[in-house]
mmCIF file of the N, C-alpha and C atoms, coordinates in Angstrom:
data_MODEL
# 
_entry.id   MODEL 
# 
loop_
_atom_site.group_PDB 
_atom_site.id 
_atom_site.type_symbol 
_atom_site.label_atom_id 
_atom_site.label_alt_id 
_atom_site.label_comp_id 
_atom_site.label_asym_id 
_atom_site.label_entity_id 
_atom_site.label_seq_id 
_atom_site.pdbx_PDB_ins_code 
_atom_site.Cartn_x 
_atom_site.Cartn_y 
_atom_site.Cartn_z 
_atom_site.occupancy 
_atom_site.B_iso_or_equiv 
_atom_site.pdbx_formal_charge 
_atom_site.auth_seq_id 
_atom_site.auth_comp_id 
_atom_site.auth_asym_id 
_atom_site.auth_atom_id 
_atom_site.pdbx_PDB_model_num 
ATOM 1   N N  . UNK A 1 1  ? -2.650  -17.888 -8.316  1.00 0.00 ? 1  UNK A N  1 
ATOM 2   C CA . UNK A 1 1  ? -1.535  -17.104 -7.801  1.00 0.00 ? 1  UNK A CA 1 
ATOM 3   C C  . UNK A 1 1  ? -1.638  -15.641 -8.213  1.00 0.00 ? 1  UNK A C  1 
ATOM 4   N N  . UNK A 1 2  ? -2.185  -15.389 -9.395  1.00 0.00 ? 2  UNK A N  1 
ATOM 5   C CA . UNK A 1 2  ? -1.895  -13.880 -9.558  1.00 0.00 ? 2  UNK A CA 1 
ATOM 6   C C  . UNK A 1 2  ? -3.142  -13.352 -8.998  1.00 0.00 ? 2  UNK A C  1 
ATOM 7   N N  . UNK A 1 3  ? -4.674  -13.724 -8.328  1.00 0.00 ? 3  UNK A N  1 
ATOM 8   C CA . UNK A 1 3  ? -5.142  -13.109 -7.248  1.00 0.00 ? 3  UNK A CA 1 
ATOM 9   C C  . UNK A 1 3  ? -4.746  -12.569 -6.787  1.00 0.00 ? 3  UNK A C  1 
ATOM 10  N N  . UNK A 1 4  ? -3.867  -13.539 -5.637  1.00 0.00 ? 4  UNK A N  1 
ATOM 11  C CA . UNK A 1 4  ? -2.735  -13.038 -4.433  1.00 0.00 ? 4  UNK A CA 1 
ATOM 12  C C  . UNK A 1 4  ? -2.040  -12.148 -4.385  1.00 0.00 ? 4  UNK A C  1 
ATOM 13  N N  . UNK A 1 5  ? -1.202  -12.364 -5.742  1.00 0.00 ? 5  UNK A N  1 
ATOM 14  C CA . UNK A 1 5  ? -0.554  -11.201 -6.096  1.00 0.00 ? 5  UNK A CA 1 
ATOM 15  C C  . UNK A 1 5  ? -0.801  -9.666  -5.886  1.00 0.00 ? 5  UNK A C  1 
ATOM 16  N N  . UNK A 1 6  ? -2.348  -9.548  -6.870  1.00 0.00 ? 6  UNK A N  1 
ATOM 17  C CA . UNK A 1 6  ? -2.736  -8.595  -7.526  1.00 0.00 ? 6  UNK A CA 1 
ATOM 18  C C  . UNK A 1 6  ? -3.334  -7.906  -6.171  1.00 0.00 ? 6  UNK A C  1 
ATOM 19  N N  . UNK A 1 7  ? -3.811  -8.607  -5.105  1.00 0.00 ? 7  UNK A N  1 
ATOM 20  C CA . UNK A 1 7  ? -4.213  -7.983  -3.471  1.00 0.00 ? 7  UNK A CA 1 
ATOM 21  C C  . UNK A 1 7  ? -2.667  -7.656  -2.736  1.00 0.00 ? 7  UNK A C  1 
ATOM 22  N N  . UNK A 1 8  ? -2.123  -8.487  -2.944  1.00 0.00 ? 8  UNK A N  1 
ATOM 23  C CA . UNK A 1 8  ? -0.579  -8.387  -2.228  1.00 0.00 ? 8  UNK A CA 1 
ATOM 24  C C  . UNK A 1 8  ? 0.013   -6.987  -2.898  1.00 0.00 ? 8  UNK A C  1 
ATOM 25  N N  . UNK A 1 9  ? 0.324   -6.579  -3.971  1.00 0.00 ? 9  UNK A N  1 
ATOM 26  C CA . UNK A 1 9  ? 0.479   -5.622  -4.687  1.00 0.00 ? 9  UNK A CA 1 
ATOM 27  C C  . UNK A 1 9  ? -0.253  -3.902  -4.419  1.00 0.00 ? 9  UNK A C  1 
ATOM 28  N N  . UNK A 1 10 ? -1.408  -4.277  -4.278  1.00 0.00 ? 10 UNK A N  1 
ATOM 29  C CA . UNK A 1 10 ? -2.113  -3.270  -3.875  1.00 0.00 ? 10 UNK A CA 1 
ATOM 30  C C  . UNK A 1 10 ? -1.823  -2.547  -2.356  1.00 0.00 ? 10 UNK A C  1 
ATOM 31  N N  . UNK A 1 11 ? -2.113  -3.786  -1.585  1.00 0.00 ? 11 UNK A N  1 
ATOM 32  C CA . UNK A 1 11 ? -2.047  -3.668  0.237   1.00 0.00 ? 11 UNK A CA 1 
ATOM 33  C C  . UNK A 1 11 ? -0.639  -3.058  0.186   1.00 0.00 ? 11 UNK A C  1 
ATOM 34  N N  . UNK A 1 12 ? 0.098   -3.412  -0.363  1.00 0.00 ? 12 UNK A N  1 
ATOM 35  C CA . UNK A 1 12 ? 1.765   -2.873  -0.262  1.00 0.00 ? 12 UNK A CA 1 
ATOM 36  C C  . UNK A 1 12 ? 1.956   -1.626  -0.637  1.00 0.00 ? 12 UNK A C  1 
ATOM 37  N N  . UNK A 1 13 ? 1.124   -1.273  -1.738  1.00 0.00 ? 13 UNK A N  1 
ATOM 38  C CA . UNK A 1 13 ? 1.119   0.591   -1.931  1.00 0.00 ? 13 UNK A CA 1 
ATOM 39  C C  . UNK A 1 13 ? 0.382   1.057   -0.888  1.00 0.00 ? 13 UNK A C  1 
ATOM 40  N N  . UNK A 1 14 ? -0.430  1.152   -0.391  1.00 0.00 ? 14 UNK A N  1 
ATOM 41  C CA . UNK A 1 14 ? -1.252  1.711   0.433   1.00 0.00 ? 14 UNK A CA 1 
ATOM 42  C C  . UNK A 1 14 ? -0.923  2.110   1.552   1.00 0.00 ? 14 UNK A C  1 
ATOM 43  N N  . UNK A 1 15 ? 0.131   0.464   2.383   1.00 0.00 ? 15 UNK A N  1 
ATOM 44  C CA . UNK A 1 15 ? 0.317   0.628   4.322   1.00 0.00 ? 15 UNK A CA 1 
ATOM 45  C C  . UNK A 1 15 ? 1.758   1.263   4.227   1.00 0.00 ? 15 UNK A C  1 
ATOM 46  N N  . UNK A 1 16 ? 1.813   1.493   5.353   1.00 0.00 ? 16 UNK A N  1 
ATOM 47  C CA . UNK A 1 16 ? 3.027   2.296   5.919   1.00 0.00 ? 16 UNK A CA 1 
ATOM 48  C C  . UNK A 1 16 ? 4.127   1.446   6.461   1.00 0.00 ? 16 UNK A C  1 
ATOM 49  N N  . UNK A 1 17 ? 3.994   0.286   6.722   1.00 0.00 ? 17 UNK A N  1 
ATOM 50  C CA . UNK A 1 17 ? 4.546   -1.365  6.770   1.00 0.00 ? 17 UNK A CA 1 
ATOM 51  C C  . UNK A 1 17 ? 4.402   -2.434  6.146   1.00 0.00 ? 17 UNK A C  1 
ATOM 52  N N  . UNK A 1 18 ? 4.932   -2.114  4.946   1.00 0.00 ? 18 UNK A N  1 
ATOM 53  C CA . UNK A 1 18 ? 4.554   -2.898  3.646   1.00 0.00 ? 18 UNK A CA 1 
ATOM 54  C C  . UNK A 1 18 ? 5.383   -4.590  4.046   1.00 0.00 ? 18 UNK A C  1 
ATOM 55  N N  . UNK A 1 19 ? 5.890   -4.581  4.627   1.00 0.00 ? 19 UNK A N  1 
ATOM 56  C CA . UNK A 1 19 ? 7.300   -5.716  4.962   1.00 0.00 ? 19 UNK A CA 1 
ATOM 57  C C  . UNK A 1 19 ? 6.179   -6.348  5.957   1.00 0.00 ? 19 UNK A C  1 
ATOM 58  N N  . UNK A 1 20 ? 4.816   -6.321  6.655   1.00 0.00 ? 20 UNK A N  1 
ATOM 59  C CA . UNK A 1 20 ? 4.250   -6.472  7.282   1.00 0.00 ? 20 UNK A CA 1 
ATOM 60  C C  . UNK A 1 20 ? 2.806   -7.088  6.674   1.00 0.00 ? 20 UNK A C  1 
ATOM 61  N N  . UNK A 1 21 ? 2.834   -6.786  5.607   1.00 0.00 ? 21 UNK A N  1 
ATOM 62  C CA . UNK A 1 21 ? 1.705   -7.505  4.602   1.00 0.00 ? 21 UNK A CA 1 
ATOM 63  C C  . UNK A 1 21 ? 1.967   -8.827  4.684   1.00 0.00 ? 21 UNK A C  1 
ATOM 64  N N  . UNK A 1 22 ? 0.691   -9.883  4.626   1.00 0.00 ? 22 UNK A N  1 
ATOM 65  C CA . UNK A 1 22 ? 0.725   -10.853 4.188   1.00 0.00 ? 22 UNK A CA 1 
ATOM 66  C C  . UNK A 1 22 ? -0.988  -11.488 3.772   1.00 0.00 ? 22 UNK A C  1 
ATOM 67  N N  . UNK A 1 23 ? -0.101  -12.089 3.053   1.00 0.00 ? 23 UNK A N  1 
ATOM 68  C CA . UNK A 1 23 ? -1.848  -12.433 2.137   1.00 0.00 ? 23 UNK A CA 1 
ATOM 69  C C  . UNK A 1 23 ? -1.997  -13.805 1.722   1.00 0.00 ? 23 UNK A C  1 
ATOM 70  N N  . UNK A 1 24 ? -2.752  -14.787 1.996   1.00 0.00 ? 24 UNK A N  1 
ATOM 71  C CA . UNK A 1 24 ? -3.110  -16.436 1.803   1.00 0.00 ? 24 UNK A CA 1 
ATOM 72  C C  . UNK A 1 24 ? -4.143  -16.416 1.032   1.00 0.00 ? 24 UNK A C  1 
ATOM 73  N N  . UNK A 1 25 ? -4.001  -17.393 0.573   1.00 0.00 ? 25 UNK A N  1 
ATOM 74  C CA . UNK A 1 25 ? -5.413  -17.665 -0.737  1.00 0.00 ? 25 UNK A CA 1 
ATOM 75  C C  . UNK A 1 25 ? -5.226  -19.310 -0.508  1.00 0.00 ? 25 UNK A C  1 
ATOM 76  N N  . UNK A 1 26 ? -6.437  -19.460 -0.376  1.00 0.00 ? 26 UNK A N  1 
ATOM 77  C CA . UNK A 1 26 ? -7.117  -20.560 -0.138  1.00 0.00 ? 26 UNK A CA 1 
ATOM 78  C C  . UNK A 1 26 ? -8.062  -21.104 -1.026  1.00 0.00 ? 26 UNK A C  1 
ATOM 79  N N  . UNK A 1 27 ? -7.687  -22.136 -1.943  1.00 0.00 ? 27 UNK A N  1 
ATOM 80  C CA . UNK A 1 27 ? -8.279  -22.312 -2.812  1.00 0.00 ? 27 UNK A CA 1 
ATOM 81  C C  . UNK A 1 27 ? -9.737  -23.493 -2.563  1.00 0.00 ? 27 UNK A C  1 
ATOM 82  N N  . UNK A 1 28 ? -10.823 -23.246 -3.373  1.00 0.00 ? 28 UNK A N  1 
ATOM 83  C CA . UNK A 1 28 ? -11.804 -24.236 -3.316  1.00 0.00 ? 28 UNK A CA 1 
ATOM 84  C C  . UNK A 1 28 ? -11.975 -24.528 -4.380  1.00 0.00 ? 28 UNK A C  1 
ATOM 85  N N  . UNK A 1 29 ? -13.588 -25.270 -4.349  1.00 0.00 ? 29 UNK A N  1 
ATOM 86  C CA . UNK A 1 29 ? -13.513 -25.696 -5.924  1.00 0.00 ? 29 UNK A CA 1 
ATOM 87  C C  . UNK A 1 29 ? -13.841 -24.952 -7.069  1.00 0.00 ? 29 UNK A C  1 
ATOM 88  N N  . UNK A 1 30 ? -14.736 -24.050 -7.261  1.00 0.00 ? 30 UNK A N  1 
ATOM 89  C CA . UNK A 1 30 ? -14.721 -22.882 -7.759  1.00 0.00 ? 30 UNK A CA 1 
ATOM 90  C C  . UNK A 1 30 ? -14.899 -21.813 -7.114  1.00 0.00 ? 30 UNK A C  1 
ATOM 91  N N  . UNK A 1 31 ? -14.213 -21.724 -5.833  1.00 0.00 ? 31 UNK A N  1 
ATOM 92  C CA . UNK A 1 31 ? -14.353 -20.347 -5.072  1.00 0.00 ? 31 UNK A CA 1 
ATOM 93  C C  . UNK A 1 31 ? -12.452 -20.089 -4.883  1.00 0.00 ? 31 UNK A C  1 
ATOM 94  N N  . UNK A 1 32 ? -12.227 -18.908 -4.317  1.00 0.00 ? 32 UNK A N  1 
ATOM 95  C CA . UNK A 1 32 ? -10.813 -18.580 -3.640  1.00 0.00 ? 32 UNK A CA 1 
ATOM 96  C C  . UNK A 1 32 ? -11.501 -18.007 -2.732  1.00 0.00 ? 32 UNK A C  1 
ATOM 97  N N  . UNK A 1 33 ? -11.216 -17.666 -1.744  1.00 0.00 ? 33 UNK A N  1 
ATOM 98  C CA . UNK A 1 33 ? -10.716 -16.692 -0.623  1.00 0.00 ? 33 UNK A CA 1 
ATOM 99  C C  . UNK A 1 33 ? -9.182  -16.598 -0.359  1.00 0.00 ? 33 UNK A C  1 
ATOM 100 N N  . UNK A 1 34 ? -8.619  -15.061 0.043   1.00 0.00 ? 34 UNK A N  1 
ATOM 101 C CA . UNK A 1 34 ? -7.750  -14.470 -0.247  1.00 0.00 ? 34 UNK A CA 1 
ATOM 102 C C  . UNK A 1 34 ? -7.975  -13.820 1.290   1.00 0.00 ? 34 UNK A C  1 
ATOM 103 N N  . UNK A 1 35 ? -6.879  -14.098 2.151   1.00 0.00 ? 35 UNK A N  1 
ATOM 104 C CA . UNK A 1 35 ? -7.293  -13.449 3.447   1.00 0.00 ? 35 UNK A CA 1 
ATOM 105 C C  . UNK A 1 35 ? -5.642  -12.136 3.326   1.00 0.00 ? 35 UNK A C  1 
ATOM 106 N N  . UNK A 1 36 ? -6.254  -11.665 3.925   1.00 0.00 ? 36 UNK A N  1 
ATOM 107 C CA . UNK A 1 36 ? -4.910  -9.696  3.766   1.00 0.00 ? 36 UNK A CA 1 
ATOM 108 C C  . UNK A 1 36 ? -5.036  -9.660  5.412   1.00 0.00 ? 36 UNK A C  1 
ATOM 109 N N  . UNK A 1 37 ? -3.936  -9.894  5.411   1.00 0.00 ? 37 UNK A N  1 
ATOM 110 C CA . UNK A 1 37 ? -3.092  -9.350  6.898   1.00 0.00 ? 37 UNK A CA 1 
ATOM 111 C C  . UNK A 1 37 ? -2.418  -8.325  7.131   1.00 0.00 ? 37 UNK A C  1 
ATOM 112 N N  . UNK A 1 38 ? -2.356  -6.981  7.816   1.00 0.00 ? 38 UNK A N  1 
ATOM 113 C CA . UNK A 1 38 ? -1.866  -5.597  7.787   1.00 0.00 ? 38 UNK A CA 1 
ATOM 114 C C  . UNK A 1 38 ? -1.402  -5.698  9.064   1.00 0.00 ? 38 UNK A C  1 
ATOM 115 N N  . UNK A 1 39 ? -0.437  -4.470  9.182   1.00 0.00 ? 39 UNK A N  1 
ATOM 116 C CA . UNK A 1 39 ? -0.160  -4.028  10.954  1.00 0.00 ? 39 UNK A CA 1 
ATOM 117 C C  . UNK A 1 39 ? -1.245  -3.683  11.194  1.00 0.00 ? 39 UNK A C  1 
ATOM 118 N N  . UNK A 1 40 ? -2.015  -3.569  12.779  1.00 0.00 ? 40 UNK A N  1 
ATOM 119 C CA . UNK A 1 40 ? -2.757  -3.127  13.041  1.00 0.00 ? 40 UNK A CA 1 
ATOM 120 C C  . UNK A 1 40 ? -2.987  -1.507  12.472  1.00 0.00 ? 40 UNK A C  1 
ATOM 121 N N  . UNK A 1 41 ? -1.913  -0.972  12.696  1.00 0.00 ? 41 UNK A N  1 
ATOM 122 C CA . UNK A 1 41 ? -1.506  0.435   12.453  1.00 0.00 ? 41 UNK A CA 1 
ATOM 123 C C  . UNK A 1 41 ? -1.763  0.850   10.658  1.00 0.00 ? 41 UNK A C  1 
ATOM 124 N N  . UNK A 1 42 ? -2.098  0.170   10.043  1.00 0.00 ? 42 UNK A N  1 
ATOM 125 C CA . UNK A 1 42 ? -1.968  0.237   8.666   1.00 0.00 ? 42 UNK A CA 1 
ATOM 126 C C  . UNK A 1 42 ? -3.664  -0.379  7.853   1.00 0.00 ? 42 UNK A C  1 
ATOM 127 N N  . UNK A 1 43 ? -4.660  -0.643  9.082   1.00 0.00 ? 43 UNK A N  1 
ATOM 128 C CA . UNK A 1 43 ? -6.026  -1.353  9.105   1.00 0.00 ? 43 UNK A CA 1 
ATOM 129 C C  . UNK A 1 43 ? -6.936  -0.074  8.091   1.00 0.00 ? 43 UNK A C  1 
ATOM 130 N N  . UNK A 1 44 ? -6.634  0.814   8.874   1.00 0.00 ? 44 UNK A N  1 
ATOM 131 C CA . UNK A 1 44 ? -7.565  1.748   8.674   1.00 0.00 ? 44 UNK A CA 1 
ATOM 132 C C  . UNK A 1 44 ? -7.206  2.277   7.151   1.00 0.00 ? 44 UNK A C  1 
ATOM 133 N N  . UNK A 1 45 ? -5.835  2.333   6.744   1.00 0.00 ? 45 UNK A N  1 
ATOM 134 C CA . UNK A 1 45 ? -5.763  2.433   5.409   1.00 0.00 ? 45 UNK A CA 1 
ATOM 135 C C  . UNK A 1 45 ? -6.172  1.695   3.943   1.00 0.00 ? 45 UNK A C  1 
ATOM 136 N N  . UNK A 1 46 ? -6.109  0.081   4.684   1.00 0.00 ? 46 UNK A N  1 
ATOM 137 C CA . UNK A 1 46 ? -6.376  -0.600  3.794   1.00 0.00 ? 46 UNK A CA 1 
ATOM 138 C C  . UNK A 1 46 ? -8.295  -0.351  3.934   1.00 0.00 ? 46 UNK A C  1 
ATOM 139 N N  . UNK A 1 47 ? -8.926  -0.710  4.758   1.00 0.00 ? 47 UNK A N  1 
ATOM 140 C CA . UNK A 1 47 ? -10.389 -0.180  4.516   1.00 0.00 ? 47 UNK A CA 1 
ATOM 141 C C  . UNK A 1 47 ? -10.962 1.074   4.111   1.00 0.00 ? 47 UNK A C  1 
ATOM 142 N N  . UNK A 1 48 ? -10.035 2.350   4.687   1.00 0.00 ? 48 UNK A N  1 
ATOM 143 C CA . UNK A 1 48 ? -10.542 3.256   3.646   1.00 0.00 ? 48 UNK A CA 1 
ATOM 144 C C  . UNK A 1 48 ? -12.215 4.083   4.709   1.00 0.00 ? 48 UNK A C  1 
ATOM 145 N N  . UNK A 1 49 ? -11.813 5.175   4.276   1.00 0.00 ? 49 UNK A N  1 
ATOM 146 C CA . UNK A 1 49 ? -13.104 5.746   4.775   1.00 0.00 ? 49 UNK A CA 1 
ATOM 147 C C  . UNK A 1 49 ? -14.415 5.043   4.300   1.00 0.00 ? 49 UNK A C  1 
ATOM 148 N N  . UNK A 1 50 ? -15.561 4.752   5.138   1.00 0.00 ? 50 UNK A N  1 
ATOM 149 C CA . UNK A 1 50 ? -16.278 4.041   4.887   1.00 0.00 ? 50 UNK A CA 1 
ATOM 150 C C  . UNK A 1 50 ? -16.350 2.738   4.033   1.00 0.00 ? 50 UNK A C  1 
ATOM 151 N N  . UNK A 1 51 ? -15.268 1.982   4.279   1.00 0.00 ? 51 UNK A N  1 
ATOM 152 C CA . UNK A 1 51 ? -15.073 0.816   3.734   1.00 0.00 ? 51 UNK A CA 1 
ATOM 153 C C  . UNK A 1 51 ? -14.819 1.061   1.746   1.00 0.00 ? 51 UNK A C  1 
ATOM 154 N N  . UNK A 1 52 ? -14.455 2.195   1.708   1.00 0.00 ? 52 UNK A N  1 
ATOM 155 C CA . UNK A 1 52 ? -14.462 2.244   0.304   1.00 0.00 ? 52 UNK A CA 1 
ATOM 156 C C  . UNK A 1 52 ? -13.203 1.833   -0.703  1.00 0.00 ? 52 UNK A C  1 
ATOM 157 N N  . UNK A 1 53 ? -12.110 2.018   0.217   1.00 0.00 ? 53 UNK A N  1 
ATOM 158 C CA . UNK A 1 53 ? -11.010 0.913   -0.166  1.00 0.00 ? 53 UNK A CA 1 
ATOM 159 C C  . UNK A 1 53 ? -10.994 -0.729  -0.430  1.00 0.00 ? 53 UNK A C  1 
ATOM 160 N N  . UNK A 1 54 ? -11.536 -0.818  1.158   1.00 0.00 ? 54 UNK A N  1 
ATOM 161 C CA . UNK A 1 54 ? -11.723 -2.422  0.980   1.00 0.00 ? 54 UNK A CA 1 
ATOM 162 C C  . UNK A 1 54 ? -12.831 -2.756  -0.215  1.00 0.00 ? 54 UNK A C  1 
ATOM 163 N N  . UNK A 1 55 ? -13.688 -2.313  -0.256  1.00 0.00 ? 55 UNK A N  1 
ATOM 164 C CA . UNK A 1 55 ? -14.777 -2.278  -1.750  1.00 0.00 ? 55 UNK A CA 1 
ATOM 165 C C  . UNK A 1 55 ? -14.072 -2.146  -2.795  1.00 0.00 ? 55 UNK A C  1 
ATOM 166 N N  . UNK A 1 56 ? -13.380 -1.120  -2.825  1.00 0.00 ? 56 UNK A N  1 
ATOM 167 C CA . UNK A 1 56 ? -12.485 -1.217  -3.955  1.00 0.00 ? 56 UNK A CA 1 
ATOM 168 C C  . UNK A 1 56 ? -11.691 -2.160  -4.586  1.00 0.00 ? 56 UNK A C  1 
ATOM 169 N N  . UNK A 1 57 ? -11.081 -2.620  -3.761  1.00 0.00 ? 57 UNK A N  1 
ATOM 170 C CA . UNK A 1 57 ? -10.323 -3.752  -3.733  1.00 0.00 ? 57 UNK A CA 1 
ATOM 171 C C  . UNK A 1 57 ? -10.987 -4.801  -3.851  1.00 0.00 ? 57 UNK A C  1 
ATOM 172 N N  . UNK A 1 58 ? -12.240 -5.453  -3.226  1.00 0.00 ? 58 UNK A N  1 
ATOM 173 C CA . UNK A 1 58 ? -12.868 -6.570  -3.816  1.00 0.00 ? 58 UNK A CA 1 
ATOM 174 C C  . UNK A 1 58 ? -13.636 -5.796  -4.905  1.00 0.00 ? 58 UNK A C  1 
ATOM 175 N N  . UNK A 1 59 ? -13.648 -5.248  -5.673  1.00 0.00 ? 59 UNK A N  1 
ATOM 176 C CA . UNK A 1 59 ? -14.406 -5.222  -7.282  1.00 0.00 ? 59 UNK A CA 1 
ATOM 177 C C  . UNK A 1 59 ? -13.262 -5.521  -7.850  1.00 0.00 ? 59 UNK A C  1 
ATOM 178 N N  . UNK A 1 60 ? -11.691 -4.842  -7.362  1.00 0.00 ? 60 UNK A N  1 
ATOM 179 C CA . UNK A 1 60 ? -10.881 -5.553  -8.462  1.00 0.00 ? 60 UNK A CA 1 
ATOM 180 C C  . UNK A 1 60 ? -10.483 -6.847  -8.570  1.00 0.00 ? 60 UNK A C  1 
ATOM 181 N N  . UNK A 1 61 ? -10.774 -7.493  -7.408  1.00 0.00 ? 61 UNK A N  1 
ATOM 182 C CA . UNK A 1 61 ? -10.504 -9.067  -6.918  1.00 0.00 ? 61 UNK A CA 1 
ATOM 183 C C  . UNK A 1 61 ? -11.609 -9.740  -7.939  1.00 0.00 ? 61 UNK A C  1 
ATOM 184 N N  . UNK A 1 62 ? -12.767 -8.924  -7.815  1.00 0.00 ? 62 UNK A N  1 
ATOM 185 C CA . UNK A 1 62 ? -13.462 -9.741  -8.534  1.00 0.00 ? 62 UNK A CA 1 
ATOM 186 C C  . UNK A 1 62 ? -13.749 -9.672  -10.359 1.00 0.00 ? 62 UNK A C  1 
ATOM 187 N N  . UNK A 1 63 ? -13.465 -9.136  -10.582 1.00 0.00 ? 63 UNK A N  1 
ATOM 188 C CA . UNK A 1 63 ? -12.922 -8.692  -12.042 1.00 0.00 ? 63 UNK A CA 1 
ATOM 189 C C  . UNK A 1 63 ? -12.535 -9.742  -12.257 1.00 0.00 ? 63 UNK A C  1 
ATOM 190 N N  . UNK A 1 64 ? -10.947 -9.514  -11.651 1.00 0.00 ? 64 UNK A N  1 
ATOM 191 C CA . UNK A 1 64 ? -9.915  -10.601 -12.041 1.00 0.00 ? 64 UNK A CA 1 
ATOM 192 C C  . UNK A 1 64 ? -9.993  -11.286 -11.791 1.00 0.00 ? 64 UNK A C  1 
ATOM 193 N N  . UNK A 1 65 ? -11.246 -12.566 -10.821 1.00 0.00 ? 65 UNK A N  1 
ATOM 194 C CA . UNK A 1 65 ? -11.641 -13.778 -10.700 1.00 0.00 ? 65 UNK A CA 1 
ATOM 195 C C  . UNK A 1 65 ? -12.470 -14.366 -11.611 1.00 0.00 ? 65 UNK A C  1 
ATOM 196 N N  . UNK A 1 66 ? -13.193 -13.484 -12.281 1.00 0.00 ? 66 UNK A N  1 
ATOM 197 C CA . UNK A 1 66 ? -14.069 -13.703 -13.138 1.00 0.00 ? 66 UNK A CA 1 
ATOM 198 C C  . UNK A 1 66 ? -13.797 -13.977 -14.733 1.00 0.00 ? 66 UNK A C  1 
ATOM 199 N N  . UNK A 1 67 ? -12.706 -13.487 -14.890 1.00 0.00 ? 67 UNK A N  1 
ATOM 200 C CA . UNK A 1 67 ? -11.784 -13.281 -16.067 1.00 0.00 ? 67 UNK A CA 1 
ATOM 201 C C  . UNK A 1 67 ? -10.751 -14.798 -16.066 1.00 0.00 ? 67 UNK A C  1 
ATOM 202 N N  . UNK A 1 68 ? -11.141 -15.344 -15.064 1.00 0.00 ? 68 UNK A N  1 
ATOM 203 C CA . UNK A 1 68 ? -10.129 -16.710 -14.834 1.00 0.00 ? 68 UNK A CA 1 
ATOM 204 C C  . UNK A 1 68 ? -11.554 -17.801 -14.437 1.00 0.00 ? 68 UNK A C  1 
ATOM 205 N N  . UNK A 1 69 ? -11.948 -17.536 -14.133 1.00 0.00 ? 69 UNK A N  1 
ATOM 206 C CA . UNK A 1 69 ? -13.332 -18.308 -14.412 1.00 0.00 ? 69 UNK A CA 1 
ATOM 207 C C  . UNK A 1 69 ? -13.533 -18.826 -13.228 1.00 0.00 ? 69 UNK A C  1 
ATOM 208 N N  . UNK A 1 70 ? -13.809 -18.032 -12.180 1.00 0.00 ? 70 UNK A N  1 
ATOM 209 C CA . UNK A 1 70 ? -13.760 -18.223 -10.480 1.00 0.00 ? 70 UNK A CA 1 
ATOM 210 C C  . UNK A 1 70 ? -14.452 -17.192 -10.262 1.00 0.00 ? 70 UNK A C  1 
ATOM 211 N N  . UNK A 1 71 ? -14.615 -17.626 -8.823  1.00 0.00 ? 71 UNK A N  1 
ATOM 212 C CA . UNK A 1 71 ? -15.250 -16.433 -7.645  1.00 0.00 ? 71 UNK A CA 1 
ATOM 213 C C  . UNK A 1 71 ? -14.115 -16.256 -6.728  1.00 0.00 ? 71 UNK A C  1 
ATOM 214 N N  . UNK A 1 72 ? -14.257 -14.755 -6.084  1.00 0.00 ? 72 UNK A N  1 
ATOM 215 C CA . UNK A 1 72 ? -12.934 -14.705 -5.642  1.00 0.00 ? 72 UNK A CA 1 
ATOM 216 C C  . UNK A 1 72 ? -13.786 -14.205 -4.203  1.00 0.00 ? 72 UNK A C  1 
ATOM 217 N N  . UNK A 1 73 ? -13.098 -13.806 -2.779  1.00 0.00 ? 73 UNK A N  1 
ATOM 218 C CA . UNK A 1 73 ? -13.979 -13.338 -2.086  1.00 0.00 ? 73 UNK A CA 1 
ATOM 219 C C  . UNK A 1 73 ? -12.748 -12.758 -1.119  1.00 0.00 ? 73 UNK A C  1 
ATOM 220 N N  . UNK A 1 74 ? -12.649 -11.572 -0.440  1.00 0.00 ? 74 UNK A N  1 
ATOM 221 C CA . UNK A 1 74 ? -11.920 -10.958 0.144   1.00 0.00 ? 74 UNK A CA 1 
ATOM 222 C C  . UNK A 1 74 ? -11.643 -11.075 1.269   1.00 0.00 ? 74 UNK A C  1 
ATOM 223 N N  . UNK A 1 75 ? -11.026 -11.401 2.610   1.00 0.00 ? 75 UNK A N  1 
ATOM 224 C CA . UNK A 1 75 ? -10.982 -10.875 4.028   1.00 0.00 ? 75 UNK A CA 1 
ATOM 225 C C  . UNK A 1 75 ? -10.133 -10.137 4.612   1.00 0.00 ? 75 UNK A C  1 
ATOM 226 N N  . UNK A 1 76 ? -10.409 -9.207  5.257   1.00 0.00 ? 76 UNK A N  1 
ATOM 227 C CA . UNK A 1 76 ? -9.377  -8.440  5.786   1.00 0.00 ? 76 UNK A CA 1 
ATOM 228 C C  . UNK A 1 76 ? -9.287  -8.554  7.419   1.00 0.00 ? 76 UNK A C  1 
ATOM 229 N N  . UNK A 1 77 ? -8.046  -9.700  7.801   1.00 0.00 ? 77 UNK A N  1 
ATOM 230 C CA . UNK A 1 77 ? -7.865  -9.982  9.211   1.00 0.00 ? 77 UNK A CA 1 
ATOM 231 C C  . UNK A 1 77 ? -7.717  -8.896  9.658   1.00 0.00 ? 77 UNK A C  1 
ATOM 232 N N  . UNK A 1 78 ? -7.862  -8.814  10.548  1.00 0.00 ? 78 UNK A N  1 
ATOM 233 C CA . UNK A 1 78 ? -7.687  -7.752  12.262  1.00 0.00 ? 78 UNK A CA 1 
ATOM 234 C C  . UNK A 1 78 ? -6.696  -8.618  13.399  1.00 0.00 ? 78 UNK A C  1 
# 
């Protein structure tokens, strides 16, 4: 849960329709995926010029997966 969070948290500072975020984590057996849903209108913020947001954001995903003794892995729906 505090994955989720910690992506849910982030995506919400960033978009301009924060009430429009939503974020699922899907657990495996030692993996997560964590899928981030934005307004369309709010895409381009969360990726970031040359994907350097969304990068950003999975190094901190993965930090904090690693620190819990998992792999964590990012998607950002469209």
């Amino acid at each position: 849960m505090a994955l989720r969070t910690l992506i849910e948290t982030i995506a919400r500072s960033l978009v301009e329709y924060p009430d429009e975020v939503e974020v699922a984590e899907i657990d495996g057996d030692h993996n997560t995926i964590i899928e981030l849903r934005v307004a369309r209108e709010d895409l381009g913020k969360v990726i970031g010029r040359d994907g350097r947001t969304a990068q950003s954001m999975r190094t901190l995903l993965t930090a904090a997966s690693s620190k819990v003794g998992r792999r964590a892995h990012l998607d950002i729906i469209d």
